[in-house]
N, C-alpha and C positions, 0 to 999 in steps of 0.2 A: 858651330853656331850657324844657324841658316842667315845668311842675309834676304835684307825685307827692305824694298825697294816701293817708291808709292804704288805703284799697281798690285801688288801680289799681297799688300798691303790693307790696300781695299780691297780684293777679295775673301782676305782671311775674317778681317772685323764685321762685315757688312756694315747698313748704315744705319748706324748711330750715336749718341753722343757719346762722349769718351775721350780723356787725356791721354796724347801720348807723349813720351820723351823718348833722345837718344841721344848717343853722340857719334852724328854721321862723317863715314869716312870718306876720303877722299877731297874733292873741293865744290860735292854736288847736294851739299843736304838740303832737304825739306825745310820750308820756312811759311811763314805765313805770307800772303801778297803781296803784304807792304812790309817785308822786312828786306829793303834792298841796299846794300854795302852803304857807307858812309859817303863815297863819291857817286852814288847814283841817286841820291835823293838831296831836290831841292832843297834850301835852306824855308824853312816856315814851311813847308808843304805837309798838310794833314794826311794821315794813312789812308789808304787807295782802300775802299771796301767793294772791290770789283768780285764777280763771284765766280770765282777763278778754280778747278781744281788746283789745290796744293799739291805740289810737286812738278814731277815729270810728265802724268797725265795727259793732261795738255797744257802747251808750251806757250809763253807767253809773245808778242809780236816781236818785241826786240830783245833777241839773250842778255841777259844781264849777267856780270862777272861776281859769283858768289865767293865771300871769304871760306876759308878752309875753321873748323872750330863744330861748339856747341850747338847743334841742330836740334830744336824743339818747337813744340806747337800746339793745337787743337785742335784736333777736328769735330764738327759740326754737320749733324745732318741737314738737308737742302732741304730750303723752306716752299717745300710742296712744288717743283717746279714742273709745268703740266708740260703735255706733247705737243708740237707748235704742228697743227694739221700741214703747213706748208712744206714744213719740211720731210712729213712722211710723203708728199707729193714726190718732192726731189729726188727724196732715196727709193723712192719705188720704184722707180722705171715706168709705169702706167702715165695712161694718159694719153693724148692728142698727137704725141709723134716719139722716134724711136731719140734718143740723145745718146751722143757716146761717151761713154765713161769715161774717157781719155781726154774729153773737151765738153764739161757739164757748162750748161745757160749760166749768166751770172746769176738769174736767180734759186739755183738750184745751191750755187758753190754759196750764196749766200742764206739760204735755209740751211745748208750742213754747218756752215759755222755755227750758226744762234744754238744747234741742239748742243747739248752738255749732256755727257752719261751721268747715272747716277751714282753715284759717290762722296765726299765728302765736304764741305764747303765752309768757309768764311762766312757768313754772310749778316754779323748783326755787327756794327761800327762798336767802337769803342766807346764807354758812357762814363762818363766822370757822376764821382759820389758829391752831392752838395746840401751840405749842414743849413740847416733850417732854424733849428734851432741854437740860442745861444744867451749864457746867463753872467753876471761878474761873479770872479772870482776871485779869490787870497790866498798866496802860501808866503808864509811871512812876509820879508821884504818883496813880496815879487804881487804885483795885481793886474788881473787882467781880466781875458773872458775865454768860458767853456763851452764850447761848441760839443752838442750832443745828436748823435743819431742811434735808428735801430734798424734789424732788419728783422724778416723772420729766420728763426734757426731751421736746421738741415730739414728735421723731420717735423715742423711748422706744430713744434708743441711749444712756443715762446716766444717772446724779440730777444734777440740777441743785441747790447748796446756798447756803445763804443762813443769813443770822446776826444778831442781836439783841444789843445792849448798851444793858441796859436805865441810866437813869439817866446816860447816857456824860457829857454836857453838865448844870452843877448848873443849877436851877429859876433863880435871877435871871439868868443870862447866857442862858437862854432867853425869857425875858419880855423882856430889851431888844431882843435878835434881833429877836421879834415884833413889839415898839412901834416900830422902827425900821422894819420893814417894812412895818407899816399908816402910818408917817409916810411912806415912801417909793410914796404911792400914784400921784403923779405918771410916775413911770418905771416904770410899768407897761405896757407892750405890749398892745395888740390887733391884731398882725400876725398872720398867718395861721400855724397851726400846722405844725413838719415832718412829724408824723404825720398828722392831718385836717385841716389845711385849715382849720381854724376860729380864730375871734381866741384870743392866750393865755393872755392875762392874765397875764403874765408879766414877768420881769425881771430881770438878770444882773448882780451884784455884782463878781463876775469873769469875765472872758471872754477866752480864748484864753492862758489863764495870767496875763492880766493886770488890777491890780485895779481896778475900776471906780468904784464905792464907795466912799471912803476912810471914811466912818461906818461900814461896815459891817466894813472891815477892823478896823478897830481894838473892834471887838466880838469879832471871829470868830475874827479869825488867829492867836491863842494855841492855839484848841481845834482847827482844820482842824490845825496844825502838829504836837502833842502828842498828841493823843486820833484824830482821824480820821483822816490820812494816818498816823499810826504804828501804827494798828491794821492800816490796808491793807496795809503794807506788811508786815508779822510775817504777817499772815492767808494773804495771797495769794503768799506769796515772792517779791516784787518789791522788792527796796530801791531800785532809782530809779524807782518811782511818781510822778507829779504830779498835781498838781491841773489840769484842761483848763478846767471852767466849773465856776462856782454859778449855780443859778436858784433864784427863790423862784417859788412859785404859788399862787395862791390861787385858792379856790372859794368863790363866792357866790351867791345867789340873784338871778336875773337876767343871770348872768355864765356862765362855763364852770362846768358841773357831772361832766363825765367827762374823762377821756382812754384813748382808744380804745386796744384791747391793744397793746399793740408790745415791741420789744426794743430796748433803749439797746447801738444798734449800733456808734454812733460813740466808747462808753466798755470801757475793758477792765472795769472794777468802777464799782459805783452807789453812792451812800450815801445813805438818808433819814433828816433829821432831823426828828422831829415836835418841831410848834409850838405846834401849836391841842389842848385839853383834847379827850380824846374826847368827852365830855359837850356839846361845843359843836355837833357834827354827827353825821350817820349815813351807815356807809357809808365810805369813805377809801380805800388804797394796798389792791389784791388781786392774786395771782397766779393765772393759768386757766393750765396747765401744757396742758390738752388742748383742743383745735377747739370745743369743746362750753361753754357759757357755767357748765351745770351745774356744770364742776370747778373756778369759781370760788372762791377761799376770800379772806376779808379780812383785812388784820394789825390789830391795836388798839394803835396806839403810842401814846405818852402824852409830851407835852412833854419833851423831854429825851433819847427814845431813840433809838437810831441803828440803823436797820435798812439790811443791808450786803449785794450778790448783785453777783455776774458776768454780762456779758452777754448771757447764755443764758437769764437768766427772762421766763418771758413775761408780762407785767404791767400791771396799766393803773389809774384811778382813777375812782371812781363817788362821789359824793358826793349822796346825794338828798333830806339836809335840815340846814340850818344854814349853816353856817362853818366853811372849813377854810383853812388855811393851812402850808407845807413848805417847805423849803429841799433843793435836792439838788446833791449833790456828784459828778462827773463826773469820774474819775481815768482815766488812761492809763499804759501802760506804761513810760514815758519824758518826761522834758523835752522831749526831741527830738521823740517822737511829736507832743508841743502843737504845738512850733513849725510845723511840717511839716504838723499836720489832716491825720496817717495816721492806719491803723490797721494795725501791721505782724503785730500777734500772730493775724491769720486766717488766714494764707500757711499755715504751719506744721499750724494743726490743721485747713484743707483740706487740705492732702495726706494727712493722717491720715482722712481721711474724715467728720468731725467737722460734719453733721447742719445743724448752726447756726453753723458759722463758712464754710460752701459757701450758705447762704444769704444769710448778712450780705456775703461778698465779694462773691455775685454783686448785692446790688441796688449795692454800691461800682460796678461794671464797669456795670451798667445805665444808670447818671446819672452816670458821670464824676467821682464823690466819692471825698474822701480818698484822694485821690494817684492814684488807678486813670483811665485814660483810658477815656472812652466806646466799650465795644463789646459790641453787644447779643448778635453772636454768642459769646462767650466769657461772657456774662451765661446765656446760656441753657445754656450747655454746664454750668455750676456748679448753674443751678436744676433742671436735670434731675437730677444727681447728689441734690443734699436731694432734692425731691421722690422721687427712687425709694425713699430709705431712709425717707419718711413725713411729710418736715416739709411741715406742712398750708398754712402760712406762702408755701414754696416753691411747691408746686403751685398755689396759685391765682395767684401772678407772675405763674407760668406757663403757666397758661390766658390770662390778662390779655394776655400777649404774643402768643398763640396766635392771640387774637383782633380784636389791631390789626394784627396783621400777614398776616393771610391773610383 
């Protein structure tokens, strides 16, 4: 395996947008600016959006002592940054007298700092998502209100929407959740992830409809029954909805701190319940609707709230100081759909043309998932289709395959 180090890095990708992950060795990995140990960052101090090459590059003024773990990140191409004429003055040697390289003017040593080569960069802060709108609601005993948003989907053929009930779950039956799942630290996973590859830290109370947990059922299975799958199902007009999986995940220091964007391909509807206080981390559950890391935006759930989207958002989780911890609920369109590990509702809105369900079928048809037999040519015929109408998703497959294969 070659190692890739940030310079050798940047010269392999050049510059542009583009996820990356890893899990860097040693006690030297790649982070974003402001992701610095838990003894190096003020209490209440907001993320530093200094436009910093990430990494080794160039070095920051005072070395900071990085923990050893899950190295992951973004890079972000520089937002047009021009040539500072002064400092071409500096580095040229021309000009009104000779200077020695050995003892440059201060203002020369200060035109070399201000230049930055070009390469990768941080450079849009973090933007929190905030619901605008919001209507009363009723699921039996429980009333409250629904906070709704939307965005445009990947390949801007639609809004893609998503929903908030704030308070859904009362505060004690959240705190056991939680104490049960920090007691439940043993059955936590570090197998490798299906999105990146990386361990998950992870762990499934229910799996394949069926429950695993019996502590956790008897916590949970009044509120999944009553409150979450009856909202799914009123919301999304599906009355035979079920429940496919629960996972918990947690984010620690030391441990998995992201999960790279993707779409919950293999669920018809998503559900997060927040566990962890915001105040206990920074950074949580965000939607990037566009290729561009910029049109990230983050939700602020707070213990108890159930945030609810179709398989169509594009989503991932960035946690870059504290503790976080989530439970999500993974519904399908049918009982039958669990038993079976289909996914039958993309048939339908692929033939419709439907952007995001011609991508989700064809990675089904690419790796022989959920029900679809392995075949690359009928994978490609689908990724062509997304990719023409835009989805960013699709097109690089599709390059991907473009390029294992010729």
């Amino acid at each position: 395996m070659t190692t890739c180090d940030s310079a050798n890095l940047h010269q392999l990708v050049g510059p542009y947008h583009f996820h990356w992950d890893f899990l860097g060795h040693g006690g030297n990995p790649l982070r974003f600016p402001w992701e610095h140990s838990e003894k190096d960052v003020q209490p209440n101090a907001p993320p530093s959006v200094r436009t910093e090459e990430v990494g080794d590059a160039l070095h920051p003024q005072t070395p900071q002592k990085r923990p050893q773990g899950l190295a992951r990140g973004f890079l972000n191409r520089s937002a047009g940054l021009k040539k500072d004429a002064g400092v071409e003055a500096g580095l040229g040697g021309g000009g009104g007298g000779s200077t020695s390289s050995s003892a440059p003017t201060a203002a020369a040593a200060k035109a070399k700092k201000k230049k930055l080569p070009a390469g990768h960069y941080w450079n849009t802060p973090p933007q929190r998502y905030e619901f605008k709108n919001e209507r009363d609601m009723k699921l039996g005993q429980w009333h409250g209100i629904e906070r709704y948003g939307s965005v445009q989907k990947a390949a801007k053929s639609g809004a893609c929407h998503f929903y908030c009930l704030p308070g859904l779950v009362p505060r004690p039956d959240v705190d056991r959740i939680l104490e049960h799942c920090k007691q439940s630290a043993a059955s936590f996973s570090s197998d490798p992830d299906s999105v990146d590859k990386t361990p998950t830290f992870e762990y499934y109370p229910l799996r394949n409809g069926e429950w695993v947990d019996q502590g956790m059922r008897r916590i949970l299975e009044g509120a999944l029954e009553t409150k979450v799958l009856a909202y799914v199902r009123e919301r999304y007009a599906c009355r035979f909805c079920a429940v496919s999986d629960i996972l918990v995940r947690r984010y620690l220091p030391g441990e998995r701190r992201t999960h790279a964007v993707h779409f919950d391909g293999h669920a018809y509807v998503t559900a997060v319940l927040g566990l962890s206080e915001p105040a206990d981390y920074e950074g949580g559950l965000y939607i990037q609707p566009e290729a561009d890391v910029g049109s990230r935006m983050f939700f602020r759930l707070e213990p108890g709230d159930l945030l609810v989207h179709s398989f169509d958002l594009q989503h991932g989780v960035h946690v870059w100081k504290g503790v976080r911890y989530s439970i999500i609920f993974w519904v399908k369109d049918s009982l039958q759909s669990v038993r079976d590990h289909t996914t039958p509702w993309y048939q339908q809105l692929a033939d419709e043309g439907d952007a995001d369900a011609l991508y989700n079928l064809a990675q089904n048809y690419e790796y022989g998932t959920f029900g679809k037999v392995m075949d690359l040519a009928k994978a490609v015929q689908l990724y062509e289709q997304s990719a023409a109408a835009g989805h960013h998703f699709a097109q690089n497959n599709l390059g991907l395959i473009y390029r294992r294969v010729h």
